[in-house]
Backbone as a ProteinNet text record, in pm:
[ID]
protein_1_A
[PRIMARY]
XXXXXXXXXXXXXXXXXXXXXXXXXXXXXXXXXXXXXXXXXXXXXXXXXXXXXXXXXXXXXXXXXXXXXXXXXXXXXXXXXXXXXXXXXXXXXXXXXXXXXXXXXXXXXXXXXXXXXXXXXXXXXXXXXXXXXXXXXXXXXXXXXXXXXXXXXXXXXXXXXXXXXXXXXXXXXXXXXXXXXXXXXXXXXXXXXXXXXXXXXXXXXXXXXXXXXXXXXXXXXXXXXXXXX
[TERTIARY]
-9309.5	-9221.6	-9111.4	-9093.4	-8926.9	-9016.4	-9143.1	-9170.6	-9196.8	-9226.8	-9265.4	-9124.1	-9016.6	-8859.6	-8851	-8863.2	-8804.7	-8923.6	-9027.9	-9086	-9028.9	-9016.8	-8966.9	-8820.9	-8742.3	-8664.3	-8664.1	-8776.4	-8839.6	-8915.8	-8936.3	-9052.6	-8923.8	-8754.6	-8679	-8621.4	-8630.6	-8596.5	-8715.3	-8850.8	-8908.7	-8897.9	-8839.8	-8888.8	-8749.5	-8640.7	-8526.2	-8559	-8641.7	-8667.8	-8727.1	-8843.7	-8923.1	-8879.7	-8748.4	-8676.1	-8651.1	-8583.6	-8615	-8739.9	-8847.8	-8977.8	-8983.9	-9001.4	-8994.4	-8946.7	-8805.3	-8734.3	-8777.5	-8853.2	-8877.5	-9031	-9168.9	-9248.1	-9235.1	-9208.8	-9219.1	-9142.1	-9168.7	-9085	-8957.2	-8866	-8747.3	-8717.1	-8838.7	-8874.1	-8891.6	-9004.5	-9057.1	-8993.3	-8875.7	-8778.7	-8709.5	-8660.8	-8566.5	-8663.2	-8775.5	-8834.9	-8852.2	-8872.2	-8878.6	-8769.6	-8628.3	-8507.2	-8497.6	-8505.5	-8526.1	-8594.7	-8718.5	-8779.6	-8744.5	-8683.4	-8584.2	-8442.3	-8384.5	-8258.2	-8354.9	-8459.9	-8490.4	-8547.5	-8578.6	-8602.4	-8491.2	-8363.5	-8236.5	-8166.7	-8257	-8270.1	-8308.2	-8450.2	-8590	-8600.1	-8510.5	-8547.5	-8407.9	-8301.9	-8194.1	-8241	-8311.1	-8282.7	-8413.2	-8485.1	-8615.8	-8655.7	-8511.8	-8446.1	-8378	-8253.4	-8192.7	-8287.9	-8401.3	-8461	-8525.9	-8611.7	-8710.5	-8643.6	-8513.1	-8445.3	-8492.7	-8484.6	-8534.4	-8417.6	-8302.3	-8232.9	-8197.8	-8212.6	-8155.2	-8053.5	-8034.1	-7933.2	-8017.8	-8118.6	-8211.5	-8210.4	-8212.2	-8238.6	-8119.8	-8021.2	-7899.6	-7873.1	-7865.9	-7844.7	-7924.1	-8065.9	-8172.5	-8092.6	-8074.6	-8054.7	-7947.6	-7795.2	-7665.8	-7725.2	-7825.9	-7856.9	-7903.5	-8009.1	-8096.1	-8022.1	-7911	-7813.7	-7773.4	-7701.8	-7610.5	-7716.2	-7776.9	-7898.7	-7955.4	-7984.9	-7986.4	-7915.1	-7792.9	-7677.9	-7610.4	-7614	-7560.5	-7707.9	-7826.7	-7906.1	-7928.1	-7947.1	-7897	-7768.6	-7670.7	-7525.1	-7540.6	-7612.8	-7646.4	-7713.9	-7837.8	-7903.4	-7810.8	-7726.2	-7648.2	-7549	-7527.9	-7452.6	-7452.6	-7577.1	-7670.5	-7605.8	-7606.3	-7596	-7411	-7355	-7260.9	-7171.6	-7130	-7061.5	-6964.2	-6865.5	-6822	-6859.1	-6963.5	-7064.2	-7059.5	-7095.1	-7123.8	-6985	-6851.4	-6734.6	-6737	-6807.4	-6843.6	-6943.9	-7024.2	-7106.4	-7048.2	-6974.4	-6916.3	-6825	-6768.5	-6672	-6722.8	-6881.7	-6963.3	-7020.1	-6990.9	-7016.9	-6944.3	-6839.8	-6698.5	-6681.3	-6679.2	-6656	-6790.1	-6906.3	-6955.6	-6977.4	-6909	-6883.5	-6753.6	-6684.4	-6548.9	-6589.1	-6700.5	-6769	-6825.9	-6888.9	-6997.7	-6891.5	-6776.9	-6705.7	-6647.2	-6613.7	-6565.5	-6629	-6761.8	-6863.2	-6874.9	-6854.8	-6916.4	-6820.1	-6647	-6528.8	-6537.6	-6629.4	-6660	-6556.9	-6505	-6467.7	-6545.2	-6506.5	-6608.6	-6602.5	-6737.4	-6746.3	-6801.3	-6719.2	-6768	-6728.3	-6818.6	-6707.8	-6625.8	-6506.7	-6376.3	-6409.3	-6284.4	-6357.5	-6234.6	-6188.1	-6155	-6290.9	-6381.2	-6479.1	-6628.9	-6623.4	-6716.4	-6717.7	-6538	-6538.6	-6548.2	-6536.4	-6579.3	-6709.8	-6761.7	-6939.8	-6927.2	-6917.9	-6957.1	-6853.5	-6780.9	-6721.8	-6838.7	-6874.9	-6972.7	-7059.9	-7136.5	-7255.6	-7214.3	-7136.6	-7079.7	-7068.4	-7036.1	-7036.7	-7217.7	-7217.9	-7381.5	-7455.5	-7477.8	-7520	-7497.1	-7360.1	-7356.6	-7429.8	-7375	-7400	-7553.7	-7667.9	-7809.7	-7848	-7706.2	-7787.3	-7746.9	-7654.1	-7588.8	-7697.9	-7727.3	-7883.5	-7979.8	-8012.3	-8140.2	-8128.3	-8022.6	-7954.3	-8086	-8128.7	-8163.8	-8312	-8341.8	-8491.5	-8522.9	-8397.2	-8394.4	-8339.7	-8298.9	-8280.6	-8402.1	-8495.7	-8594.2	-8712.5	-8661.5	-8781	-8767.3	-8619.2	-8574	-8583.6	-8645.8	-8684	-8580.6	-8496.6	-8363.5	-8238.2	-8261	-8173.5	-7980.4	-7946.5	-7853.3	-7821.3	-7902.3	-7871.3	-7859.7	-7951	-7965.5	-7817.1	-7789.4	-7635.2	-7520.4	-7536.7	-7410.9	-7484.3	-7600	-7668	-7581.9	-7616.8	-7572.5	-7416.3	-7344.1	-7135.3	-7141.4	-7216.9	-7189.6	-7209.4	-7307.3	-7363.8	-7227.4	-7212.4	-7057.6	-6947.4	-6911.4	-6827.5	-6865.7	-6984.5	-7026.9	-6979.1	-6897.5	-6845.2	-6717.8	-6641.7	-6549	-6532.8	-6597.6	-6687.4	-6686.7	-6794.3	-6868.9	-6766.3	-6693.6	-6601.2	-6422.9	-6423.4	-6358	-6393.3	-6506.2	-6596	-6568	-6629.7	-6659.2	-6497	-6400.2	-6272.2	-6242.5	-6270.4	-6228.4	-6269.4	-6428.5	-6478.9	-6455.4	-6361	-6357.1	-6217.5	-6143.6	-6000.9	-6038.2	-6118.7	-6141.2	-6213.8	-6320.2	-6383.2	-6218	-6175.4	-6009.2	-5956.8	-5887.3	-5834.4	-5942.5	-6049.1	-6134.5	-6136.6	-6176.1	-6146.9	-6019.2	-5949.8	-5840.5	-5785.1	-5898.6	-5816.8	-5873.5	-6024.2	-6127.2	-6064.6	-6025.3	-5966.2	-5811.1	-5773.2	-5642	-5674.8	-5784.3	-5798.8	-5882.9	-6014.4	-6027	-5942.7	-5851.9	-5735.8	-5682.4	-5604.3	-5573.2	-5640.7	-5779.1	-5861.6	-5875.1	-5910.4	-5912.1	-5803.7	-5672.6	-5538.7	-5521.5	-5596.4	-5563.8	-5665	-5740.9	-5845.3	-5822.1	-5789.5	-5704.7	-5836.7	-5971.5	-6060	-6169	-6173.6	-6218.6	-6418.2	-6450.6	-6542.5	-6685.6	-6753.7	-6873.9	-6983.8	-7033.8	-7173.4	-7266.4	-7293.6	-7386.2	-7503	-7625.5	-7649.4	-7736.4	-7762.4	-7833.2	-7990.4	-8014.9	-8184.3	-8258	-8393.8	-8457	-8527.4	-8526.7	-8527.2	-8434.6	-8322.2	-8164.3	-8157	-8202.1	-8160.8	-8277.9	-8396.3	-8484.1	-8445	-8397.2	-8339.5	-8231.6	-8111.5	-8014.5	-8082.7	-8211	-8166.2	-8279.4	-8378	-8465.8	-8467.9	-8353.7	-8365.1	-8282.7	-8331.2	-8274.5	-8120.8	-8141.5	-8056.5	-7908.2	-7974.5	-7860.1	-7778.2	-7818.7	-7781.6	-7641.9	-7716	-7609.2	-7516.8	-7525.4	-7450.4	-7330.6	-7357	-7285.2	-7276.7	-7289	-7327.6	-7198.5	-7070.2	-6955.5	-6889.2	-6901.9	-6935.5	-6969.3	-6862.5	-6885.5	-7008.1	-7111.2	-7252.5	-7236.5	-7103.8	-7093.7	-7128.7	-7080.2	-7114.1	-7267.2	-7295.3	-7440.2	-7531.9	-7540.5	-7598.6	-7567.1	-7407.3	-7371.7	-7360.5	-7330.8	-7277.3	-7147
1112.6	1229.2	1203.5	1094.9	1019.7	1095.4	1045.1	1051.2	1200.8	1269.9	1440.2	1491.3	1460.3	1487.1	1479.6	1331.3	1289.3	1393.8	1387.1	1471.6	1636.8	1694.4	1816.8	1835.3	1699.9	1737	1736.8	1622.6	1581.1	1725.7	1782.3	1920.8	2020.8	1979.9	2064.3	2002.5	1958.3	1917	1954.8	1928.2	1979	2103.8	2165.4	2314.3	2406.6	2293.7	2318.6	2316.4	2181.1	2150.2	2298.3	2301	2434	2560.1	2575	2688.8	2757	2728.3	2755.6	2866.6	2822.5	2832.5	2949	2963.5	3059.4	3163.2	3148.3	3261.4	3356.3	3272.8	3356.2	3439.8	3356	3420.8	3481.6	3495.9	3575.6	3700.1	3763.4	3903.2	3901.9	3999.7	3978.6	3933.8	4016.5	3984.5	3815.3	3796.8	3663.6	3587.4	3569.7	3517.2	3501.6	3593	3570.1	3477.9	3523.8	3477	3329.4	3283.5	3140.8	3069.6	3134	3066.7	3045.8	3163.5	3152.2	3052.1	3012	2923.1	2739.1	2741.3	2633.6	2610.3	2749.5	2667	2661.2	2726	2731.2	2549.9	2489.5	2336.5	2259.4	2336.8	2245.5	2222.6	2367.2	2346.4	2315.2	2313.5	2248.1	2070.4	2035.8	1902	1874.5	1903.8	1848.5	1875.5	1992.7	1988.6	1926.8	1927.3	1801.8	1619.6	1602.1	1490.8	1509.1	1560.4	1519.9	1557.5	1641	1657.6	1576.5	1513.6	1412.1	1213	1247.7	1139.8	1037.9	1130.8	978.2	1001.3	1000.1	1058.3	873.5	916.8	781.2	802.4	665.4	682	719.3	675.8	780.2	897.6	954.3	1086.2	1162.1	1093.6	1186.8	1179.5	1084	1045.7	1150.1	1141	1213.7	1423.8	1446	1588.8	1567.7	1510.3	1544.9	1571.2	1478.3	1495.2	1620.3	1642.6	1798.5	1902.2	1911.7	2007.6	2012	1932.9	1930.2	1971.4	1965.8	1971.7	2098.8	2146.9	2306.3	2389.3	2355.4	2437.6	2458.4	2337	2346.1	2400.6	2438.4	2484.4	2684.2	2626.7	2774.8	2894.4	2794.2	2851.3	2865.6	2782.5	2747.4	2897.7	2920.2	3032.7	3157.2	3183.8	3272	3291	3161.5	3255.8	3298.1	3284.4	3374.9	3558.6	3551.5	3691	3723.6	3622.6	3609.7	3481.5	3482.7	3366.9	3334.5	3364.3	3313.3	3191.7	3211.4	3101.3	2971	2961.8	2851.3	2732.3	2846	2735.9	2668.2	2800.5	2723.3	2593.7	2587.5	2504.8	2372.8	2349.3	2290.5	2271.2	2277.7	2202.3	2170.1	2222.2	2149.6	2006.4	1986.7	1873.4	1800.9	1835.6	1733	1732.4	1783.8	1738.5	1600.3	1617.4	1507.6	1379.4	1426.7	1318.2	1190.3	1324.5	1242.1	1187.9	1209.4	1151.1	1019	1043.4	934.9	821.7	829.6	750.1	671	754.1	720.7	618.7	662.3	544.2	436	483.2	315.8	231	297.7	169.1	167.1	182.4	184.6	206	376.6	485.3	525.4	602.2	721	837	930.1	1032.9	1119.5	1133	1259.1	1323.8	1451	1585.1	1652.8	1699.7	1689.5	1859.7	1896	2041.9	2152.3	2134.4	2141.8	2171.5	2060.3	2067	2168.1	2122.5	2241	2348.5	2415.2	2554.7	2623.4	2517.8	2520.6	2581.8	2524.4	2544.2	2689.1	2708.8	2843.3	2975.5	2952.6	3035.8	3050.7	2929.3	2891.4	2994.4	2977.2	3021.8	3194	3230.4	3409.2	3435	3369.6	3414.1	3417.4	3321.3	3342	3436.9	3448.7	3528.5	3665.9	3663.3	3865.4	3838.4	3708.9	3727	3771.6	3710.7	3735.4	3857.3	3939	4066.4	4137.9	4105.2	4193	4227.3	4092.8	4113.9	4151.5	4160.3	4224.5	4360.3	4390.8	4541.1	4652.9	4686.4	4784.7	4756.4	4643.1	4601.3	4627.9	4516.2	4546.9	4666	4771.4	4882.5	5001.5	4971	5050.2	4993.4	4882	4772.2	4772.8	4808.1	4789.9	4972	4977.1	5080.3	5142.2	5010.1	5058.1	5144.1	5266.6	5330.5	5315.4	5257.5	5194.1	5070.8	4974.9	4885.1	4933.6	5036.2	5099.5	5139.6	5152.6	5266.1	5105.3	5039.7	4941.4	4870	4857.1	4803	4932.9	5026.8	5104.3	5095.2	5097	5105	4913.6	4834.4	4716.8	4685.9	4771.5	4800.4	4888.2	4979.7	5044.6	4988	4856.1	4789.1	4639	4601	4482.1	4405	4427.9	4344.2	4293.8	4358.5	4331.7	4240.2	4228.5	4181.5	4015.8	4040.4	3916.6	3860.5	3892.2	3853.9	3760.9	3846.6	3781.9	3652.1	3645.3	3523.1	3438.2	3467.2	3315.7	3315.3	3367.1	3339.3	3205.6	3306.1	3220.6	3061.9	3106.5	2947.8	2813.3	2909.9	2830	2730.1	2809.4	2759.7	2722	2658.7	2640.5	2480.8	2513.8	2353.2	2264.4	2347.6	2304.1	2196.4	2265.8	2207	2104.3	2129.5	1978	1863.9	1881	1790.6	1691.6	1808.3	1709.5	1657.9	1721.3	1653.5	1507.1	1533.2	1401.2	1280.2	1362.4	1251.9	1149.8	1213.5	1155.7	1115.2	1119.3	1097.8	915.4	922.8	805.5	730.3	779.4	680.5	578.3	652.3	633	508.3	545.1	457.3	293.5	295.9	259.7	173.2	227.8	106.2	71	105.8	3	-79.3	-65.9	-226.3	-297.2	-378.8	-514	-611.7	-600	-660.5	-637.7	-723.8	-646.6	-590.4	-545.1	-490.6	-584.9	-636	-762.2	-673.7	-623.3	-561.3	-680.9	-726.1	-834.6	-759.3	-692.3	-597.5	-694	-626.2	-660.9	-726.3	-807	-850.4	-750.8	-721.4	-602	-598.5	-720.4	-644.9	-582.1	-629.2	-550.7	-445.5	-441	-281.4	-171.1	-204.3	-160.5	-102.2	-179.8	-100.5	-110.2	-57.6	-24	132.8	127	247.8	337.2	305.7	357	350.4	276.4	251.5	363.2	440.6	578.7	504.6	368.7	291.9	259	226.5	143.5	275.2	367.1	486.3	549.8	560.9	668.7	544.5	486.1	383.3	354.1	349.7	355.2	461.1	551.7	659.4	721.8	655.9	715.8	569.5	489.3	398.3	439.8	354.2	414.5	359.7	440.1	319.5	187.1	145.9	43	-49.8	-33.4	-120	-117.6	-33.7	-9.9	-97.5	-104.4	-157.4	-335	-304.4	-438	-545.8	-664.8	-756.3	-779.1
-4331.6	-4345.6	-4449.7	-4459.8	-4563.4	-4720.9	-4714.2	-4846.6	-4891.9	-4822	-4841.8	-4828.6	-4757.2	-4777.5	-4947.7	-4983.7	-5099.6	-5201.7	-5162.1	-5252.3	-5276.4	-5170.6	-5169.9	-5299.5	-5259.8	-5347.5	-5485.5	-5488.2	-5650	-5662.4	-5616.2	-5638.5	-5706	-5646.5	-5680.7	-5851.7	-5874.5	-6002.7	-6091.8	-6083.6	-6116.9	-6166.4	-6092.9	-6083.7	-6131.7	-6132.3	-6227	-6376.9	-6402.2	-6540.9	-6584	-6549.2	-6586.7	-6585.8	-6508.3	-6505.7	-6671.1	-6723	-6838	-6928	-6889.6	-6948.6	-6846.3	-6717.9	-6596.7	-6665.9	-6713.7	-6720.4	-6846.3	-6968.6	-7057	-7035.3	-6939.9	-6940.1	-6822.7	-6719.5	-6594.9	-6591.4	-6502.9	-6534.5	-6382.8	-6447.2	-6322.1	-6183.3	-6108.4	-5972.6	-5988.4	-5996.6	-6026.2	-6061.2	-6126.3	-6177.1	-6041.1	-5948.2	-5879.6	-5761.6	-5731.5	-5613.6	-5624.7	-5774.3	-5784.7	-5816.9	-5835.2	-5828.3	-5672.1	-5542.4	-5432.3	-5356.3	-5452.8	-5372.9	-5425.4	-5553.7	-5541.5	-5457.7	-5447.2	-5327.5	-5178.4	-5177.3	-5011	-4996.5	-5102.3	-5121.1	-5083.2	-5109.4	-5082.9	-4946.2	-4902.8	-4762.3	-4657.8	-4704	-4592.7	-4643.5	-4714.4	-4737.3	-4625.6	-4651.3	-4540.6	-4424.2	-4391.7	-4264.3	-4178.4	-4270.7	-4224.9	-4238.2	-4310.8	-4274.8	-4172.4	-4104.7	-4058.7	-3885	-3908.8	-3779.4	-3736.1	-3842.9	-3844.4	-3850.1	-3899.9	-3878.5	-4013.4	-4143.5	-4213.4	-4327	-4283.2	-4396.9	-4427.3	-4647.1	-4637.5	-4798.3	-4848.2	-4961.9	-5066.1	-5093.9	-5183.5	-5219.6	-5073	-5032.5	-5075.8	-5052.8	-5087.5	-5206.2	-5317.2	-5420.7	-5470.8	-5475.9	-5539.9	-5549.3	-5376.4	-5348.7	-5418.2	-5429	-5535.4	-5686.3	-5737.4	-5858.2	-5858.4	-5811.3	-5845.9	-5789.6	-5680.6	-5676.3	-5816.6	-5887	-5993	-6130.2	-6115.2	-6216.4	-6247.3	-6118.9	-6086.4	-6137.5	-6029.9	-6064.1	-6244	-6308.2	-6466.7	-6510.1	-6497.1	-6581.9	-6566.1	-6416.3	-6378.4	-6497.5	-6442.7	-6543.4	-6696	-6729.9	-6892.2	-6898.5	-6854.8	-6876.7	-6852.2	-6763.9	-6678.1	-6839.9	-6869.1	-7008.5	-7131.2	-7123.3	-7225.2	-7233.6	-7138.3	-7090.8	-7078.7	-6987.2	-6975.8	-6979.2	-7087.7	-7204.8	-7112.9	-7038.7	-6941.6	-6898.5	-6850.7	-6751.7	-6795.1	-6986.1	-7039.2	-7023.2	-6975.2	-6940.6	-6805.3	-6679.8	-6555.9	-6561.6	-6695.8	-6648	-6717.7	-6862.8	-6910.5	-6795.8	-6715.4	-6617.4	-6489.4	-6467.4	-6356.8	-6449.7	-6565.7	-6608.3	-6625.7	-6633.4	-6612.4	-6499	-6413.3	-6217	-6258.2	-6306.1	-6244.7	-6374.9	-6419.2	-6523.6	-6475.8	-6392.2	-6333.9	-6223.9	-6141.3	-6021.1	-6064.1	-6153.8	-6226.6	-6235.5	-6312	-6383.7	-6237.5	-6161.2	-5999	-5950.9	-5919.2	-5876.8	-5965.4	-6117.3	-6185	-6083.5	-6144	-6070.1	-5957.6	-5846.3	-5743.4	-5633.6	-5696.7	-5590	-5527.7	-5375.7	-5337.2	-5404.5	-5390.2	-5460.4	-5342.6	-5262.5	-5109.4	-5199.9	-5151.9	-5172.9	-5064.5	-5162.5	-5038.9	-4994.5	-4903.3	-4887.2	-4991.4	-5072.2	-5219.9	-5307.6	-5324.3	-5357.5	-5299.8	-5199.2	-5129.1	-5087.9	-5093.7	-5136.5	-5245.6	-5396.9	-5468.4	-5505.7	-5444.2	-5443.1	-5413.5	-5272.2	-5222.3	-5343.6	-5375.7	-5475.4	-5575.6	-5655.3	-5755.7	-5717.5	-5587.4	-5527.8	-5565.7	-5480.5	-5507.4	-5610.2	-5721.5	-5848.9	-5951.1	-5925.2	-5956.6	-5934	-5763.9	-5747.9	-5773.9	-5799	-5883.8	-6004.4	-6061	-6205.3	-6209.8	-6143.6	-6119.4	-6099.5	-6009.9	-5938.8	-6066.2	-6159	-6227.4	-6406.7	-6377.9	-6482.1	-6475.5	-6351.5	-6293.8	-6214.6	-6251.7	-6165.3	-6114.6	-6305.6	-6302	-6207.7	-6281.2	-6177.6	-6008	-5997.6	-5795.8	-5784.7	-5839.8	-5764.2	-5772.3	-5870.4	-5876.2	-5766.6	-5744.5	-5636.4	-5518.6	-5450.5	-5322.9	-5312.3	-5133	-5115.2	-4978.4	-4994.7	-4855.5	-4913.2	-4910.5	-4970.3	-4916.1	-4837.8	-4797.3	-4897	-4905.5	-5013.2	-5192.7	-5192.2	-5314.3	-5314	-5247.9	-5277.8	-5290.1	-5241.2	-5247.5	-5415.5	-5440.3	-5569.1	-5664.8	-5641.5	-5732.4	-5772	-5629.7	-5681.3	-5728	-5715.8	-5767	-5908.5	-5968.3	-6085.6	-6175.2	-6096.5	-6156.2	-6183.7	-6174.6	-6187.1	-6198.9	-6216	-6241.6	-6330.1	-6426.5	-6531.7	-6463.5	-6416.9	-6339.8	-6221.6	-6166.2	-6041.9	-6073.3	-6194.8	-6277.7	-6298.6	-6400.2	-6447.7	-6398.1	-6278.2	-6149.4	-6081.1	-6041.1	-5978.9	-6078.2	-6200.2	-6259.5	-6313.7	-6314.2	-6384.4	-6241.8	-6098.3	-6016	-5940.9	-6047.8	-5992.5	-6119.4	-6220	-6327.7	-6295.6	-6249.1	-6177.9	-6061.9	-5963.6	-5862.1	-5895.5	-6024.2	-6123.4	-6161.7	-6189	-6268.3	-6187.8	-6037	-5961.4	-5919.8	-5845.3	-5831	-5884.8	-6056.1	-6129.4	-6130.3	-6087.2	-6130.6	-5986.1	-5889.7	-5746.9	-5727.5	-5753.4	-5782.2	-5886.7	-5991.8	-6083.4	-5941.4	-5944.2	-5849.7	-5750.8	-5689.2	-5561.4	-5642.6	-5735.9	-5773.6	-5824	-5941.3	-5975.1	-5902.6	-5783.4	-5653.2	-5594.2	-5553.1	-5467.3	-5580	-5723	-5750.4	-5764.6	-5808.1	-5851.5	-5681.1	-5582.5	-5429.3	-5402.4	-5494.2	-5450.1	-5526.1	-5457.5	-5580.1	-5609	-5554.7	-5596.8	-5701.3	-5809.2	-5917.6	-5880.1	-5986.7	-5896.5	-6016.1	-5985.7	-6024.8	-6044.6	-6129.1	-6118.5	-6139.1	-5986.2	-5944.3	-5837.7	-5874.5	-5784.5	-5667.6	-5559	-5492.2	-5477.4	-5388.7	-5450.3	-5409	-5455.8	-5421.6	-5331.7	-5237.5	-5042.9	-5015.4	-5070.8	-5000.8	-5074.7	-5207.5	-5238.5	-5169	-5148.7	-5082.6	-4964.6	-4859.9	-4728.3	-4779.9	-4858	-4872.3	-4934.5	-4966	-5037.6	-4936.9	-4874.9	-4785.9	-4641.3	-4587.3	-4438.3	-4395.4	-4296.7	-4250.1	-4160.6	-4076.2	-3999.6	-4058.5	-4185.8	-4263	-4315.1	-4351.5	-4436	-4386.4	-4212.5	-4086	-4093.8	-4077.3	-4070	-4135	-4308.1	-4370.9	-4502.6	-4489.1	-4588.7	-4593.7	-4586.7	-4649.2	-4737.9	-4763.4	-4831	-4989.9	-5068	-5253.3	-5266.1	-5365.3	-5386.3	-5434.7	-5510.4	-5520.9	-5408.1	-5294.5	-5201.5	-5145.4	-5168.3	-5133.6	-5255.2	-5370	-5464.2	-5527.8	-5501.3	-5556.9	-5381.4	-5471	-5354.9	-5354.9
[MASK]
+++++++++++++++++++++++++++++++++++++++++++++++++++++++++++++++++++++++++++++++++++++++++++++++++++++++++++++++++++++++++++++++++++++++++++++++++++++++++++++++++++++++++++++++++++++++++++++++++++++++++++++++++++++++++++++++++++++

């Protein structure tokens, strides 16, 4: 089950990469149903780890990457349309540029809940931005005339809308960055021990990086400690 987890999520990167290519030959619907069926990956892989019990540091490492991977390609395309976007995604690359840099000096890189309201802002904004490109499509497709009518006054003011979200998830990237930056600084000038990139032998990185035991265990732990000795 560990390995069809880890696959699922490798199926999601995949299917990020190709996003791209998706978007120019498929038509609107199709477009959305297979963006759909990459986040529904982000979901059936957590929650079939954590049911099945094989969650490990792999696993999470792997799902942060292809979250992050997603999400900036997603945005990249999103501002094609709406140029806005291309600054949300330029500062989803600096949040994890400032993460990255965190872990080399072997900070933690949780995300705080600063950060993970972040996201869900991110998330609301996208998603207009999506409905707001594909307006005319899903409203000729959806046959619930109740939704048709809220598609329609959202469409009436969609620039506005759009435009709000991503102003607000751009100032929302802002503050993170710079809470992450302070929060590693921080962690960093208090470990007075320098940090040895001496990594582990590869039994130990092996169940350091695949043992579901070792993971719960210590999975708030910077990877430094997980990788190095």
């Amino acid at each position: 089950m560990k390995i069809f987890v880890n696959s699922l999520t490798m199926l999601r990167v995949l299917a990020t990469i190709l996003l791209p290519i998706v978007w120019v030959y498929l038509d609107p619907i199709s477009i959305l149903i297979f963006v759909v069926a990459i986040l529904s990956t982000d979901f059936f892989d957590g929650l079939l780890a954590r049911t099945f019990k094989v969650q490990s540091l792999f696993g999470a490492l792997l799902d942060q990457a292809a979250d992050k991977a997603f999400g900036i390609i997603i945005l990249l395309i999103i501002g094609r349309y709406e140029p806005l976007f291309y600054l949300v995604a330029i500062m989803e690359i600096v949040i994890a540029l400032v993460n990255i840099g965190g872990g080399v000096k072997g900070a933690t890189t949780n995300s705080s809940f600063l950060g993970k309201t972040k996201m869900w802002v991110m998330g609301l904004a996208t998603t207009c931005a999506l409905i707001s490109i594909f307006d005319k499509q899903l409203y000729l497709t959806i046959d619930i005339q109740s939704i048709k009518d809220l598609l329609l006054k959202f469409m009436e003011n969609k620039e506005s809308i759009v435009f709000g979200f991503a102003f607000l998830t751009v100032g929302s990237q802002i503050m993170v960055a710079l809470d992450y930056a302070k929060h590693i600084k921080g962690e960093v000038k208090d470990n007075k021990k320098k940090l040895v990139y001496n990594f582990k032998s590869e039994k130990e990185l092996k169940k350091v990086l695949f043992d579901t035991e070792y993971y719960l265990k210590n999975k708030d732990l910077p990877v430094s400690k997980h990788l190095l000795k």
